[in-house]
Each structure stands twice: as C-alpha cells, then as structure tokens.
C-alpha positions as CSV (number, residue, x, y, z in Angstrom):
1,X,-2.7,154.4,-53.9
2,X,-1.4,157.5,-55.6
3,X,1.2,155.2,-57.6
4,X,-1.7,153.1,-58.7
5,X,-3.7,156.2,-60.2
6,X,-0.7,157.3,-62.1
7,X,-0.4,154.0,-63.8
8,X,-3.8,154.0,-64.5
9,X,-4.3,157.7,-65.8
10,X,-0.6,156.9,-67.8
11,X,-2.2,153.6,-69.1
12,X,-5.3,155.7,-70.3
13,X,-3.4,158.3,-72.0
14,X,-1.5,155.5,-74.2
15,X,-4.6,153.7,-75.0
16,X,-6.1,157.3,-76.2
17,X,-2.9,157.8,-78.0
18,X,-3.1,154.4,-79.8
19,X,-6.6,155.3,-80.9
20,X,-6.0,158.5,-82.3
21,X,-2.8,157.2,-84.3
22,X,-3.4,153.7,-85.8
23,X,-2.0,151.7,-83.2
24,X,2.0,152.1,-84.3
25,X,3.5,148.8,-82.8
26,X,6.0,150.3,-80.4
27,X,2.9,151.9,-78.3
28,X,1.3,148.8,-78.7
29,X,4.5,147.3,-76.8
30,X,4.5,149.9,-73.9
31,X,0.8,149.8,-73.4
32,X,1.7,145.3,-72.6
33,X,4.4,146.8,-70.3
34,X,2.1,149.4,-68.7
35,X,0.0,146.3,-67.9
36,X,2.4,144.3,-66.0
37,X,3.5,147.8,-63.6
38,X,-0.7,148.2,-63.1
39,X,-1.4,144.5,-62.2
40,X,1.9,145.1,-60.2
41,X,0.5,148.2,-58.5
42,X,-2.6,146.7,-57.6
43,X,-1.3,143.8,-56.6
44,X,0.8,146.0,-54.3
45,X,-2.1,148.5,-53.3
46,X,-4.4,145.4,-52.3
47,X,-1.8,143.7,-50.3
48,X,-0.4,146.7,-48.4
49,X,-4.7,147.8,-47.7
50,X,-5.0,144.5,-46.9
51,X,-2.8,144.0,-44.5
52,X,-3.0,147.7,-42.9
53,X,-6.9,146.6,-41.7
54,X,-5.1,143.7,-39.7
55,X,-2.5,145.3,-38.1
C-alpha cells in the first residue's frame, strides 16, 4: 500500500508541475509512464489484498 501512495502523491506532483509550466512535452512523457507504474501498483495492491482475505 505505501508504494501505491507514493505513486500516486508522485503522479500528483507532476500533474501540478505540468499545470504550473505549460505542459513541456518531456513531463508530459513521464506523467504516461507514471501511469503504467500506478495501474501497475494497483494492480499489485488489489491482487496481494485480495488474496491476503483468502488465505
């Protein structure tokens, strides 16, 4: 769970960052990559919850 938050709280601060300067295309780049590691995380965090309850 805690690597989840950080890629949420990191993929917040680069979506503040874009705002505040024009969207330069290299953030827009790592803010697409930012997106694969958070579905990956949740993917991750849902599956390991998931299968902790059954155990």
């Amino acid at each position: 769970m805690g690597v989840l938050a950080a890629v949420t709280l990191a993929q917040g601060a680069i979506g503040y960052f874009q705002y505040f300067t024009g969207l330069p295309e290299w953030l827009v780049a790592l803010h697409l990559a930012g997106l694969g590691v958070f579905a990956a995380a949740h993917s991750a965090s849902h599956f390991l919850l998931k299968t902790s309850r059954n155990a």
